[in-house]
PDB file of N, CA, C and O in Angstrom:
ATOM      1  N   UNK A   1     168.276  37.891 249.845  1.00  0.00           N
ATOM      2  CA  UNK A   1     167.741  36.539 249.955  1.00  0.00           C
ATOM      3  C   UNK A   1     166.854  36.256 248.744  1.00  0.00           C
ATOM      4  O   UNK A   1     165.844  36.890 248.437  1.00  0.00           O
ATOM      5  N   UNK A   2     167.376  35.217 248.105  1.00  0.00           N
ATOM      6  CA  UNK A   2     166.590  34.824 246.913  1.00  0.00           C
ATOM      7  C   UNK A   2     165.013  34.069 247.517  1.00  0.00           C
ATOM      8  O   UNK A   2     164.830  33.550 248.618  1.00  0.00           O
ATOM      9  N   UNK A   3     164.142  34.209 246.518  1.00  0.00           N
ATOM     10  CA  UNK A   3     162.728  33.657 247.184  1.00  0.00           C
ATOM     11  C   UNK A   3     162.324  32.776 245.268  1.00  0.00           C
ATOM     12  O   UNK A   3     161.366  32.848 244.498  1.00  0.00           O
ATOM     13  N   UNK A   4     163.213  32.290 245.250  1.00  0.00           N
ATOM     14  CA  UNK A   4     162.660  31.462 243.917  1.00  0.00           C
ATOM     15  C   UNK A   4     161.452  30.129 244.527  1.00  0.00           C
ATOM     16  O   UNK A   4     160.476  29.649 243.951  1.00  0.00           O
ATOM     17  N   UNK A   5     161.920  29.893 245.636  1.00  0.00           N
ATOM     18  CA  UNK A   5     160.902  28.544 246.498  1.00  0.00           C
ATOM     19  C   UNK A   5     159.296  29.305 246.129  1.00  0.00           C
ATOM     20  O   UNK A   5     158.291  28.651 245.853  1.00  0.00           O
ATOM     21  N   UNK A   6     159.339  30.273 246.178  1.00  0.00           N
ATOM     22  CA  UNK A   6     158.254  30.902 246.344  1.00  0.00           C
ATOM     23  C   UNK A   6     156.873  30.580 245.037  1.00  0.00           C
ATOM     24  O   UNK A   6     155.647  30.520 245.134  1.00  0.00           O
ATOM     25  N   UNK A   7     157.505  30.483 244.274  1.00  0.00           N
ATOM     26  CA  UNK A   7     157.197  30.371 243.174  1.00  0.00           C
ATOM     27  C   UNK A   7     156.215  29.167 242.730  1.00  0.00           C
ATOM     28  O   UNK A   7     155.349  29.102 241.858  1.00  0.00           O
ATOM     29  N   UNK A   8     156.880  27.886 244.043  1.00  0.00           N
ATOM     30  CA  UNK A   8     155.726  26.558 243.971  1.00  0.00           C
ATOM     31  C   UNK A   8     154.667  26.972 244.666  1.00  0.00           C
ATOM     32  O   UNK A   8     153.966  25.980 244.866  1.00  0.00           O
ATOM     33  N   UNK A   9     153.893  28.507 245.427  1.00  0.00           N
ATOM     34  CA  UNK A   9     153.043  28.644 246.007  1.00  0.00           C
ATOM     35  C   UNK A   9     152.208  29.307 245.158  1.00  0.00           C
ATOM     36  O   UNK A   9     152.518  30.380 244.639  1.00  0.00           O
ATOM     37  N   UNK A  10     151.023  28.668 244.953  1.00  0.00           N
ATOM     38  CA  UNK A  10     149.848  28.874 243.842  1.00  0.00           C
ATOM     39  C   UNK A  10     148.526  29.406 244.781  1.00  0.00           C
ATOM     40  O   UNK A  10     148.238  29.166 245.953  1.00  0.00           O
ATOM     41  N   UNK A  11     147.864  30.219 243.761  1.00  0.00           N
ATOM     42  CA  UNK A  11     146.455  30.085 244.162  1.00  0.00           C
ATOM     43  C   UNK A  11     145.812  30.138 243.290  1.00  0.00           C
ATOM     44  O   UNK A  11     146.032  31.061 242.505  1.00  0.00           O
ATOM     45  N   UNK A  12     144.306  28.838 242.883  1.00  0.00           N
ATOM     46  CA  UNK A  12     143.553  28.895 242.248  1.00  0.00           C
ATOM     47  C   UNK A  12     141.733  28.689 242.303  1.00  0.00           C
ATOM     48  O   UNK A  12     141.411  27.762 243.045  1.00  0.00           O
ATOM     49  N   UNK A  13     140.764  29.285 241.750  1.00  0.00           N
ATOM     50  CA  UNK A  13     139.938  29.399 243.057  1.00  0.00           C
ATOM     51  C   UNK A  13     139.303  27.994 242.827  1.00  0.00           C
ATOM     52  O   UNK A  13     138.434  27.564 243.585  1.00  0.00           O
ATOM     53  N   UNK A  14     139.859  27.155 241.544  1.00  0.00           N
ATOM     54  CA  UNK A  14     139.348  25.858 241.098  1.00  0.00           C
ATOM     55  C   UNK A  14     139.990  24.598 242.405  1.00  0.00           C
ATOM     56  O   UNK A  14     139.458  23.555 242.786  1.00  0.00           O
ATOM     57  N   UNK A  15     141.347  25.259 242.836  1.00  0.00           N
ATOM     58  CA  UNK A  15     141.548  23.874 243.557  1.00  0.00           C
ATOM     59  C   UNK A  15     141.634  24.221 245.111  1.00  0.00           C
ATOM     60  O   UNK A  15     142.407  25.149 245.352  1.00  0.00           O
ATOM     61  N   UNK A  16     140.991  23.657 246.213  1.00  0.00           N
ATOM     62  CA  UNK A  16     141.045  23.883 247.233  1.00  0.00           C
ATOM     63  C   UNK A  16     140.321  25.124 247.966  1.00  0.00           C
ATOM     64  O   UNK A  16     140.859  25.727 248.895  1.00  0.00           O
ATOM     65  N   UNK A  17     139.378  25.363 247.587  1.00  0.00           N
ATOM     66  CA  UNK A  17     138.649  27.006 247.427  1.00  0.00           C
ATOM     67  C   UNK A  17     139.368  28.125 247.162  1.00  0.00           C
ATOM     68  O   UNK A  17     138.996  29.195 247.644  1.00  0.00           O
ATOM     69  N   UNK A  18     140.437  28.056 246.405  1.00  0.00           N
ATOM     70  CA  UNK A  18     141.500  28.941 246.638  1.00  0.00           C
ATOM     71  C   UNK A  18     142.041  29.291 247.343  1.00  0.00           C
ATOM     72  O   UNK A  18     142.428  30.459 247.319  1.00  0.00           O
ATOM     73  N   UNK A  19     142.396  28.288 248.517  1.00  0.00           N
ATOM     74  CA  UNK A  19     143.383  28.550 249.279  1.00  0.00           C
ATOM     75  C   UNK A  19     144.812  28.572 248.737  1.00  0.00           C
ATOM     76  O   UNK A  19     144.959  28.018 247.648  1.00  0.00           O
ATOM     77  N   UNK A  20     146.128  29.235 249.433  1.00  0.00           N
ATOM     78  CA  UNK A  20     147.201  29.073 248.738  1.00  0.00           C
ATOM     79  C   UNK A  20     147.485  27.220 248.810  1.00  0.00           C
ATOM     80  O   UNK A  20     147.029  26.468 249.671  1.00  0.00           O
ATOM     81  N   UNK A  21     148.151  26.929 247.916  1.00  0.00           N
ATOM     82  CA  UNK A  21     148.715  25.487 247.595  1.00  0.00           C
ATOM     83  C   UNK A  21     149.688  25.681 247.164  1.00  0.00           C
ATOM     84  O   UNK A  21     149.912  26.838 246.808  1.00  0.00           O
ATOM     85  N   UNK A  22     150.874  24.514 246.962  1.00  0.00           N
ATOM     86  CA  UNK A  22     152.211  24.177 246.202  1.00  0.00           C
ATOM     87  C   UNK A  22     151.971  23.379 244.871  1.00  0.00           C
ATOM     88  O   UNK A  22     151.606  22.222 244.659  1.00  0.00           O
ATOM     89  N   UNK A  23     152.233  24.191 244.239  1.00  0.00           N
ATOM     90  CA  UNK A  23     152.027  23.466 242.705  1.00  0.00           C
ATOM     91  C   UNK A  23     150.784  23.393 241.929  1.00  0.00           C
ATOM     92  O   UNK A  23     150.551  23.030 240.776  1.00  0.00           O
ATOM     93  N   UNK A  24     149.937  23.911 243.031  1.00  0.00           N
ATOM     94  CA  UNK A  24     148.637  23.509 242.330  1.00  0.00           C
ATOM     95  C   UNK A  24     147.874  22.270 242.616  1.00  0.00           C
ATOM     96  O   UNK A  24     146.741  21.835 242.408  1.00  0.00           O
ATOM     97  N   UNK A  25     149.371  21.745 243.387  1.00  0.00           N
ATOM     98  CA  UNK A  25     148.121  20.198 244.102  1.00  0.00           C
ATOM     99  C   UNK A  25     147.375  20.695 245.395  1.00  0.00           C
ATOM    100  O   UNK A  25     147.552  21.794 245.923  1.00  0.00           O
ATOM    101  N   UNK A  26     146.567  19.775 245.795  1.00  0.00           N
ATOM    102  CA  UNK A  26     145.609  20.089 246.552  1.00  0.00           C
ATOM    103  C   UNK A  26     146.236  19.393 247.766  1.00  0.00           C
ATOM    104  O   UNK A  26     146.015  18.260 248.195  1.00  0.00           O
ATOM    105  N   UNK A  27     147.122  20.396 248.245  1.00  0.00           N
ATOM    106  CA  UNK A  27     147.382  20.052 249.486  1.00  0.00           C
ATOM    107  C   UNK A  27     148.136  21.752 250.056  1.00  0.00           C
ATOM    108  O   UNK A  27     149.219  22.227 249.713  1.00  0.00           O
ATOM    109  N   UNK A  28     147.119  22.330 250.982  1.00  0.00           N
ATOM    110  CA  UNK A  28     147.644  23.609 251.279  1.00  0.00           C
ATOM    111  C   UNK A  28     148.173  24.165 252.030  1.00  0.00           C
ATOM    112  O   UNK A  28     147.747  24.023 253.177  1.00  0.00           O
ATOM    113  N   UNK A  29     149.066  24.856 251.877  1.00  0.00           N
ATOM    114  CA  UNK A  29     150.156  25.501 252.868  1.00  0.00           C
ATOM    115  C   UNK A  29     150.049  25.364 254.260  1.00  0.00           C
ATOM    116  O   UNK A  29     150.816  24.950 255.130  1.00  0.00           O
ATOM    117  N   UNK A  30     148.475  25.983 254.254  1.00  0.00           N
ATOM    118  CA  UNK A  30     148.341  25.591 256.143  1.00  0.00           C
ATOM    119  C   UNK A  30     148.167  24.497 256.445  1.00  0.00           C
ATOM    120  O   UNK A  30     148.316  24.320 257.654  1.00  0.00           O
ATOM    121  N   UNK A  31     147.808  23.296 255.668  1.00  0.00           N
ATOM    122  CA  UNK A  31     148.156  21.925 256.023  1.00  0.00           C
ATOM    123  C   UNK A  31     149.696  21.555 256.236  1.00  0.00           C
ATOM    124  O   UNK A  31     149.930  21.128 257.366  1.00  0.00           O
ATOM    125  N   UNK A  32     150.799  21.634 255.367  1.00  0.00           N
ATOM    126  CA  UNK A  32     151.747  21.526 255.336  1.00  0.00           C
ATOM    127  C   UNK A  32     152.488  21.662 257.176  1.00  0.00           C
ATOM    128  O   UNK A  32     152.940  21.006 258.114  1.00  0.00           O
ATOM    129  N   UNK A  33     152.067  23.384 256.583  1.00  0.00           N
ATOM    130  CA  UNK A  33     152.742  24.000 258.107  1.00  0.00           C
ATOM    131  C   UNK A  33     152.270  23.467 259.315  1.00  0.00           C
ATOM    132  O   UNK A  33     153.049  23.559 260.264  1.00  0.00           O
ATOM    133  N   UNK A  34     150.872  22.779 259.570  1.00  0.00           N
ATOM    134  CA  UNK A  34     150.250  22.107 260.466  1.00  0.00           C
ATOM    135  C   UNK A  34     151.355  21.117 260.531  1.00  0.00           C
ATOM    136  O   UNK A  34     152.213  21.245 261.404  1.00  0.00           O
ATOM    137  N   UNK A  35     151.397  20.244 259.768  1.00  0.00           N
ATOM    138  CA  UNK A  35     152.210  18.907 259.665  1.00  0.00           C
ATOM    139  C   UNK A  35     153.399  19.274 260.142  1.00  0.00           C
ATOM    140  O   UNK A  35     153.696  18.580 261.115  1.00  0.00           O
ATOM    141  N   UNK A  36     154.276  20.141 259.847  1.00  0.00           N
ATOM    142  CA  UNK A  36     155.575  20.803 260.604  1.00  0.00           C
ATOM    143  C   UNK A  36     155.556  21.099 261.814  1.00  0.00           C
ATOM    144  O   UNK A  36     156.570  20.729 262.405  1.00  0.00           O
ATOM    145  N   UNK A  37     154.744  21.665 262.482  1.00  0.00           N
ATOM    146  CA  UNK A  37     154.914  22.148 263.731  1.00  0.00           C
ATOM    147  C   UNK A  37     153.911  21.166 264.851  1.00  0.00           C
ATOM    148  O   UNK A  37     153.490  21.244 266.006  1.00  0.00           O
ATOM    149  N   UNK A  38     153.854  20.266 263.737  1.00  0.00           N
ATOM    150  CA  UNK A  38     153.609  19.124 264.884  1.00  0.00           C
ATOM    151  C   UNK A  38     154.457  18.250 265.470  1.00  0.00           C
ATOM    152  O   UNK A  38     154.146  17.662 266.506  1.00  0.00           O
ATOM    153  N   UNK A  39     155.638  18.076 264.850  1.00  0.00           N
ATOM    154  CA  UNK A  39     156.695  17.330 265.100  1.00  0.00           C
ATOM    155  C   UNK A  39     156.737  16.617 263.953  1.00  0.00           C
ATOM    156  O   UNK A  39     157.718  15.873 263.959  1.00  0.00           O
ATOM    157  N   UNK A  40     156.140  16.539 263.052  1.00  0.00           N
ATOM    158  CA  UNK A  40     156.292  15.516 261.759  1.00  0.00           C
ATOM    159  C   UNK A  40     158.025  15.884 260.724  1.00  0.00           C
ATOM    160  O   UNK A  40     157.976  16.586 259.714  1.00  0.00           O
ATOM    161  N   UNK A  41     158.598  15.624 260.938  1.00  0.00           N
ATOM    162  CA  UNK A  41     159.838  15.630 259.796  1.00  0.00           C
ATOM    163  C   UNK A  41     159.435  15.709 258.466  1.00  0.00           C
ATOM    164  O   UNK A  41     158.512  15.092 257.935  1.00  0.00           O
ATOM    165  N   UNK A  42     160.508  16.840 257.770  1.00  0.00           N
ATOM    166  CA  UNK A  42     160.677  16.874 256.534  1.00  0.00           C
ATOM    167  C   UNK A  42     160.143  15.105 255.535  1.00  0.00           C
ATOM    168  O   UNK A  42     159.536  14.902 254.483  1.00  0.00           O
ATOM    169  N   UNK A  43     160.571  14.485 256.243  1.00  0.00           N
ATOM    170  CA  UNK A  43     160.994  12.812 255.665  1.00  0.00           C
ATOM    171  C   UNK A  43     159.681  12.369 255.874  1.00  0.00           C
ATOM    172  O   UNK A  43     159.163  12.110 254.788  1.00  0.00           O
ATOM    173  N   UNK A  44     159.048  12.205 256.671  1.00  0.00           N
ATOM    174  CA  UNK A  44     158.318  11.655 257.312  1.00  0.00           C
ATOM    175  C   UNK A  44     157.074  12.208 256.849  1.00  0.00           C
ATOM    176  O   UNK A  44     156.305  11.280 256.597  1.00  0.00           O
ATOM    177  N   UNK A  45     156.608  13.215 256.655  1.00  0.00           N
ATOM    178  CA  UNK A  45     156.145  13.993 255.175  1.00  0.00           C
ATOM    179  C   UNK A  45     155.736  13.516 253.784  1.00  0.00           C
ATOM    180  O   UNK A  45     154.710  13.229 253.168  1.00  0.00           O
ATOM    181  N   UNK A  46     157.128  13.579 253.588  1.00  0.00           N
ATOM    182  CA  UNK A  46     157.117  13.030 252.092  1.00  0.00           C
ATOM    183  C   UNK A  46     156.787  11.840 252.390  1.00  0.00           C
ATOM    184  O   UNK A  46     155.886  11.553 251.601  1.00  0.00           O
ATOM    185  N   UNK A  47     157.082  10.544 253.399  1.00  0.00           N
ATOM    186  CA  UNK A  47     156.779   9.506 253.001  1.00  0.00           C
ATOM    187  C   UNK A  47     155.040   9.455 252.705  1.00  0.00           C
ATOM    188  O   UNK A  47     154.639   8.883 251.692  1.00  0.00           O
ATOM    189  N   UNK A  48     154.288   9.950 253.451  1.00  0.00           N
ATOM    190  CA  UNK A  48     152.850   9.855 253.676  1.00  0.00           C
ATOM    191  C   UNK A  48     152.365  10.949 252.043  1.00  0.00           C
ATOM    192  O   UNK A  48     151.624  10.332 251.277  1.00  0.00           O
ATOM    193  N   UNK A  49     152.629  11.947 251.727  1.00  0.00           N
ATOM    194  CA  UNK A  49     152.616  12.241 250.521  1.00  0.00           C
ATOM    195  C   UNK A  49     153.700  12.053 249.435  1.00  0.00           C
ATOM    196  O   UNK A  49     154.739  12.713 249.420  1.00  0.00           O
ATOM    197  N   UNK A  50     153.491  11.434 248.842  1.00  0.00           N
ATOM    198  CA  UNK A  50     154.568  11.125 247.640  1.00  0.00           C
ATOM    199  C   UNK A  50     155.008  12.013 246.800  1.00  0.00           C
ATOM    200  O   UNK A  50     156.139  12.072 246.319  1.00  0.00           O
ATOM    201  N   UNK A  51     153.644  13.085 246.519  1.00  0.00           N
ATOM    202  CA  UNK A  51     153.581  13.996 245.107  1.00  0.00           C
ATOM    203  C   UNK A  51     154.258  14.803 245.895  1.00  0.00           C
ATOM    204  O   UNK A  51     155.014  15.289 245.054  1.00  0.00           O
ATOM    205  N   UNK A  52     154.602  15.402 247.082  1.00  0.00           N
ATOM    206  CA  UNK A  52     155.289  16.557 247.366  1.00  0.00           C
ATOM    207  C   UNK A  52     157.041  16.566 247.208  1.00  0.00           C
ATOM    208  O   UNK A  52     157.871  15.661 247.134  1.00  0.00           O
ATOM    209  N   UNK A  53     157.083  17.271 247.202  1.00  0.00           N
ATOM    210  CA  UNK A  53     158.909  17.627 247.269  1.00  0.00           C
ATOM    211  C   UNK A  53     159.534  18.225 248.323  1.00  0.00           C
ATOM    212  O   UNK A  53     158.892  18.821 249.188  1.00  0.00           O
ATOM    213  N   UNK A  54     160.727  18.125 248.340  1.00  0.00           N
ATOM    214  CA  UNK A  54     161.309  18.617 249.373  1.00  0.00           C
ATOM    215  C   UNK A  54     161.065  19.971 249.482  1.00  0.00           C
ATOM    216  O   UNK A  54     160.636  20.443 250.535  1.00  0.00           O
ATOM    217  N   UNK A  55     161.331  20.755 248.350  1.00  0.00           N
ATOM    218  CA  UNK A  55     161.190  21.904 248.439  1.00  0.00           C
ATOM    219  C   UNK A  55     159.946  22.491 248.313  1.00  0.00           C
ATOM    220  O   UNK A  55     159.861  23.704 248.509  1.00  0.00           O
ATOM    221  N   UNK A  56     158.791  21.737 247.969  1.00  0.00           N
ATOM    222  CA  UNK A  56     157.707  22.553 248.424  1.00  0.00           C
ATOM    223  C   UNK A  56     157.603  22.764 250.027  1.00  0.00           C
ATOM    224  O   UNK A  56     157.379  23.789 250.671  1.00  0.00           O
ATOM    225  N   UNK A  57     157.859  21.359 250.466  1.00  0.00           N
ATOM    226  CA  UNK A  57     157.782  21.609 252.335  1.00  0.00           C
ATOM    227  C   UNK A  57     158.643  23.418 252.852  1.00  0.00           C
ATOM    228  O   UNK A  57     158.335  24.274 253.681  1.00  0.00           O
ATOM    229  N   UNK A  58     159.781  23.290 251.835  1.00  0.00           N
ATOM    230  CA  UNK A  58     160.811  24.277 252.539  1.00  0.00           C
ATOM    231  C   UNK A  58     160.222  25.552 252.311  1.00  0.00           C
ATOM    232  O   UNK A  58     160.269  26.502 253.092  1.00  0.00           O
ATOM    233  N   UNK A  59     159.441  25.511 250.750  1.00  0.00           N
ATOM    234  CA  UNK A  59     158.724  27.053 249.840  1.00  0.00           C
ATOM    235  C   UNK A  59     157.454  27.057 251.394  1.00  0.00           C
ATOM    236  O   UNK A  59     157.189  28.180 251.823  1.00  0.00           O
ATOM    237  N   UNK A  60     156.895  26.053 251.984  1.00  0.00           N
ATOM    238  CA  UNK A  60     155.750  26.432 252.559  1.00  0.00           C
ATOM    239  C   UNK A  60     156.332  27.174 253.828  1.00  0.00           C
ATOM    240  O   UNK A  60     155.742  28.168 254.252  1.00  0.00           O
ATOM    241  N   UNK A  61     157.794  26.582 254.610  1.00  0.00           N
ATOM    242  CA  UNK A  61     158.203  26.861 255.688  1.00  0.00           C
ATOM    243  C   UNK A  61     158.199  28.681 255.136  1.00  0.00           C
ATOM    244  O   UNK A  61     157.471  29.580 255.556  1.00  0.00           O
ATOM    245  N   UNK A  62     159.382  28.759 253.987  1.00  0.00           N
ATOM    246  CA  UNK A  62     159.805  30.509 253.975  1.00  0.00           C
ATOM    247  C   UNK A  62     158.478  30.962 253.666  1.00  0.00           C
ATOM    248  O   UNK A  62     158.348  31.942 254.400  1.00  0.00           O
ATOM    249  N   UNK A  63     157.606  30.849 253.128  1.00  0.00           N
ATOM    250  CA  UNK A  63     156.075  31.472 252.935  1.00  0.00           C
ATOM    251  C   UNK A  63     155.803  32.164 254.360  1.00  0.00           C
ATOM    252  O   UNK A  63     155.802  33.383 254.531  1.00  0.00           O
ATOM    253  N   UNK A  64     155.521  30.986 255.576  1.00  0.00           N
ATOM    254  CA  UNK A  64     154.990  31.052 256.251  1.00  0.00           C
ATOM    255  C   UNK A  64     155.995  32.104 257.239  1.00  0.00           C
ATOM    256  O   UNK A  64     155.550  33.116 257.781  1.00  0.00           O
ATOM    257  N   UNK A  65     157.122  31.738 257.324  1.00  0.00           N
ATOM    258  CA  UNK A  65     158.261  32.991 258.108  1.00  0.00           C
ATOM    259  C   UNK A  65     158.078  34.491 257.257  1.00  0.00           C
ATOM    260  O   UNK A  65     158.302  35.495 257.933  1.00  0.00           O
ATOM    261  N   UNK A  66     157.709  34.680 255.901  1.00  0.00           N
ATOM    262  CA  UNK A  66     157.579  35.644 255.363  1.00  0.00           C
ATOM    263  C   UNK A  66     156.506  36.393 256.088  1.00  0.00           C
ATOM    264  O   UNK A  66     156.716  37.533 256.504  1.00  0.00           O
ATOM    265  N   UNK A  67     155.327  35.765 256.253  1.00  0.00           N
ATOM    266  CA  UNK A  67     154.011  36.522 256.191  1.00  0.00           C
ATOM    267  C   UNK A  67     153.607  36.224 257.747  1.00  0.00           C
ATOM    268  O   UNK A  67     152.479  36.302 258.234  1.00  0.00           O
ATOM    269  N   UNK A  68     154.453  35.974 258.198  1.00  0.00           N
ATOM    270  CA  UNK A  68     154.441  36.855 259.967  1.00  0.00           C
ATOM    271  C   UNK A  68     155.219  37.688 260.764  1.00  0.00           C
ATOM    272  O   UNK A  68     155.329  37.875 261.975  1.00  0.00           O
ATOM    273  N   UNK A  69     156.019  38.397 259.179  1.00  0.00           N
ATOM    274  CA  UNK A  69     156.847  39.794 259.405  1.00  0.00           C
ATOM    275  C   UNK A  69     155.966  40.601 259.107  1.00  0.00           C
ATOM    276  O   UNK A  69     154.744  40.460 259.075  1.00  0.00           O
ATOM    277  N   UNK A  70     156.846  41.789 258.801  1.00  0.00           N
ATOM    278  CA  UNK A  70     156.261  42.942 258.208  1.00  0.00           C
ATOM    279  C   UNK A  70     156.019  42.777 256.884  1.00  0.00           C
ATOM    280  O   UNK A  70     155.505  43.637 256.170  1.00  0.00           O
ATOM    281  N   UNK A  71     156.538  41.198 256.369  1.00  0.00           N
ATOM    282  CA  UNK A  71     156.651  41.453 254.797  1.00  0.00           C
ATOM    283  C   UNK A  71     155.488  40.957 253.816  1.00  0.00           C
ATOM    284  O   UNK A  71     155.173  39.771 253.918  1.00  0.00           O
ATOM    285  N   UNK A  72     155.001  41.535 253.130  1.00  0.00           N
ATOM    286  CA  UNK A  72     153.344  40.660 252.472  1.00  0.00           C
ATOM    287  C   UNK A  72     154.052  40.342 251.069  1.00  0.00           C
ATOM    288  O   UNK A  72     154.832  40.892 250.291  1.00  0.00           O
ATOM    289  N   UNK A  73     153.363  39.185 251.185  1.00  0.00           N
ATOM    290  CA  UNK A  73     153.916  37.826 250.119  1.00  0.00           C
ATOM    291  C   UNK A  73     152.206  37.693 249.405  1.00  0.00           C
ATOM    292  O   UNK A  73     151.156  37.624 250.043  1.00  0.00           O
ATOM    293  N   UNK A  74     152.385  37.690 247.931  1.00  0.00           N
ATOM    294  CA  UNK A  74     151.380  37.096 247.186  1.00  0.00           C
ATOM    295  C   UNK A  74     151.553  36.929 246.174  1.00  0.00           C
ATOM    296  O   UNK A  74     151.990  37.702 245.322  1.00  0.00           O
ATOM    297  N   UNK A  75     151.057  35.281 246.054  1.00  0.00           N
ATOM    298  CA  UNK A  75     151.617  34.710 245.021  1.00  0.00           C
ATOM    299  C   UNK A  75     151.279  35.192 243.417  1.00  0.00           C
ATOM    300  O   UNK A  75     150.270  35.674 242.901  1.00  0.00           O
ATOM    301  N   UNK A  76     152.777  34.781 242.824  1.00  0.00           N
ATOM    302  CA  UNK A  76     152.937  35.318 241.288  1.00  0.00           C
ATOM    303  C   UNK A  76     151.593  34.924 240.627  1.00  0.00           C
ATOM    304  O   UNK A  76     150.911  35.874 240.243  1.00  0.00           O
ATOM    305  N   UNK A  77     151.176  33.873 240.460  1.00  0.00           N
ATOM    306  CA  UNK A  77     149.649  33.579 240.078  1.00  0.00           C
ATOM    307  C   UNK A  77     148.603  34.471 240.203  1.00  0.00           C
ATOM    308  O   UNK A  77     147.750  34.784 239.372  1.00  0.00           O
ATOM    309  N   UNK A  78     148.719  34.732 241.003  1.00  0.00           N
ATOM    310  CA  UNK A  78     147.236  35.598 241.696  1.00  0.00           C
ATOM    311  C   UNK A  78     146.549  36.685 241.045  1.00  0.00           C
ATOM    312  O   UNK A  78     147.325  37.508 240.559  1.00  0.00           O
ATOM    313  N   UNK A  79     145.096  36.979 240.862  1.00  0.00           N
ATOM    314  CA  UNK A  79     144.917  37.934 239.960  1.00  0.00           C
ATOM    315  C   UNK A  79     144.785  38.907 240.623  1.00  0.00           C
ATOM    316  O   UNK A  79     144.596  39.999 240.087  1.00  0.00           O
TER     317      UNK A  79
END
């Protein structure tokens, strides 16, 4: 399984206290995933944020299925 999605997941300690984020914008993963498992749609998403992409929503979904296996994920950024 390729994990290139992975790659829009940043951490910097300048944006968001360093929480993980997509891209570097200030909008963070556990927000995202909040917004998902509330019933909010992919679509429905993006309409309310513009700057996001489809595939950051999808990089936040496999993030989040990653790192409630056995498997530890940390992002390429990270020092």
């Amino acid at each position: 399984m390729s994990h290139v999605r992975l790659k829009r997941i940043t951490t910097d300690p300048a944006i968001c206290h360093g929480q993980l984020t997509v891209r570097g914008l200030r909008y963070p993963v556990q927000l995202l995933l909040e917004r998902l498992s509330s019933d909010m749609t992919i679509d429905t998403i993006l309409a309310d944020y513009p700057d996001l992409e489809r595939d950051d929503l999808l990089a936040a979904l496999e993030f989040g299925a990653l790192t409630t296996g056995d498997h530890r994920v940390v992002p390429l950024d990270a020092a």
